[in-house]
N, C-alpha and C positions, 0 to 999 in steps of 0.2 A: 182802422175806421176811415170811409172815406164820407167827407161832406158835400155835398152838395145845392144847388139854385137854380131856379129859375125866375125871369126877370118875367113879370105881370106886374104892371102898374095897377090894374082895374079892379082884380079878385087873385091875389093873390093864395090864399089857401083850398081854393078850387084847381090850383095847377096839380096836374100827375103827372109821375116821372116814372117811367122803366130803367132798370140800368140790367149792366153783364158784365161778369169778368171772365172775359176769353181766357179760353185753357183750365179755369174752375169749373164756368157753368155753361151747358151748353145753350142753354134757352132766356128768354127776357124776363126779369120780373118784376110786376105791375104793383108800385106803390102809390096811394094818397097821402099828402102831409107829411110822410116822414123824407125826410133832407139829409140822411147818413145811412151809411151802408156797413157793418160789422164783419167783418173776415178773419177765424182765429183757425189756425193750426195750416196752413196754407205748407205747402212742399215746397220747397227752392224752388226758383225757375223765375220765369217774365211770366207778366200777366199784361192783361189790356182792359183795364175797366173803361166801359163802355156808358154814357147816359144820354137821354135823350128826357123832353118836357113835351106836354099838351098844356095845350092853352085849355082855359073854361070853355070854351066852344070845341076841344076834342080833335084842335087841330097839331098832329105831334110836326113836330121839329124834325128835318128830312137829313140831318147833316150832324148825329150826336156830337157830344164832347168825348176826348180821348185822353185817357191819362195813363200812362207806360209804366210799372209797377216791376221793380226787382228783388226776390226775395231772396238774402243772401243765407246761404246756411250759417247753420251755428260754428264756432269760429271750429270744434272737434270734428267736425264735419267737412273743414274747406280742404282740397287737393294736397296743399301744404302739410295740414295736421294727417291725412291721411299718410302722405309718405312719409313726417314724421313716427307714426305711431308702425308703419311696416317697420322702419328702421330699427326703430325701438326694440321691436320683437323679435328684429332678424339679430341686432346686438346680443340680449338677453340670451337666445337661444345659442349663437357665436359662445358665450361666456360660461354655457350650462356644457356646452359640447369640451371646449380647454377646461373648463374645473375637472370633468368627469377624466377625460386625457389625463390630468396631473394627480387625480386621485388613483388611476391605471396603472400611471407609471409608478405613482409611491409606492403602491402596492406591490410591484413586482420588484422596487430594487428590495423589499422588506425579507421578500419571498426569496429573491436572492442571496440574500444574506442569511438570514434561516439556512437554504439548502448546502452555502460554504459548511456554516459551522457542524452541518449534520453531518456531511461527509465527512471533514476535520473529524468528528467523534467517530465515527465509523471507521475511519482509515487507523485511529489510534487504537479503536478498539480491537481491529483485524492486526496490527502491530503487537499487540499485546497476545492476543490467540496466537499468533505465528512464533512468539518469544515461549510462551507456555506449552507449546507443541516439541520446542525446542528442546526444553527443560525435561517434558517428559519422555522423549526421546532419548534423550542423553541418562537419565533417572534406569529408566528400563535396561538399557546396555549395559550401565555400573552395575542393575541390580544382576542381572541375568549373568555377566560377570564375575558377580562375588557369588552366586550359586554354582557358577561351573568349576572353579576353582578348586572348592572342595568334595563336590561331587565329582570331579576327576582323581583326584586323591580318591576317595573314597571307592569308586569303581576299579581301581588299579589293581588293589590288591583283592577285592572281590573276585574279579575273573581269575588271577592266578589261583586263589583257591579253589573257584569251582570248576579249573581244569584239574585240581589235583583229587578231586571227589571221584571215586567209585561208584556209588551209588546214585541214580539216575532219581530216585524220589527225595534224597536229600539235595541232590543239585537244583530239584526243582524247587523244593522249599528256599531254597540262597537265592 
């Protein structure tokens, strides 16, 4: 709110006043009697309220009054808080990017350790098939062994009989 006067000795509620505030308004505006001027929600910046009086005889004043007007923004608004609050955000997102980093890494040494022990079992488990392959290899040979042995025995004397056979349909039957 700005107030203002004009000096009339004679008739003093007969003076009119114009005022303006450069950079709000562009044009004059024509008041009687009232002496205050109300300005709400103005944007940061300078301003220049402007007034001028007429006298009761309609003679105005060539030479207004001036008064220089700075509106400061609100304090979340000034340069400072501005690069404060970039700051802020560039921290914040900094500490979103190393969190997520350190949740990457935890996760692959996890993944790592998972993949030792799997191989560990795998490589114990292929130790074990390889030990079982072993086994039955050697199983086969003793058994194939304890079959030939008697079935050598047993053919020996086979053949010497059925060289000693006549008969080509009993040879066939042995």
């Amino acid at each position: 709110e700005i107030r203002y006067t004009g000096i009339s000795l004679s008739d003093a509620p007969r003076v009119r006043f114009r005022h303006q505030l450069e950079g709000h308004e562009n044009e004059w505006r024509f008041v009687q009697g009232r002496r205050s001027r109300t300005y709400e929600n103005l944007e940061p910046g300078r301003y220049t309220f402007r007034v001028t009086a007429a006298n009761p005889d309609g003679i105005w004043n060539a030479t207004p009054a001036e008064l220089v007007v700075r509106v400061v923004p609100p304090w979340w608004r000034t340069p400072l808080a501005v690069a404060l609050w970039i700051t802020l955000i560039g921290l914040l997102g900094y500490a979103g990017v190393r969190a997520r980093e350190h949740r990457f890494r935890q996760r692959n040494r996890e993944l790592e350790v998972l993949v030792a022990e799997r191989t560990e079992t795998v490589e114990a488990q292929a130790e074990q098939l390889r030990e079982l392959d072993r086994i039955k290899s050697r199983f086969f040979a003793n058994l194939s062994h304890e079959f030939r042995t008697p079935l050598t025995l047993i053919l020996g004397p086979l053949e010497q009989r059925l060289q000693q056979l006549p008969d080509p349909a009993e040879r066939e039957t042995l």
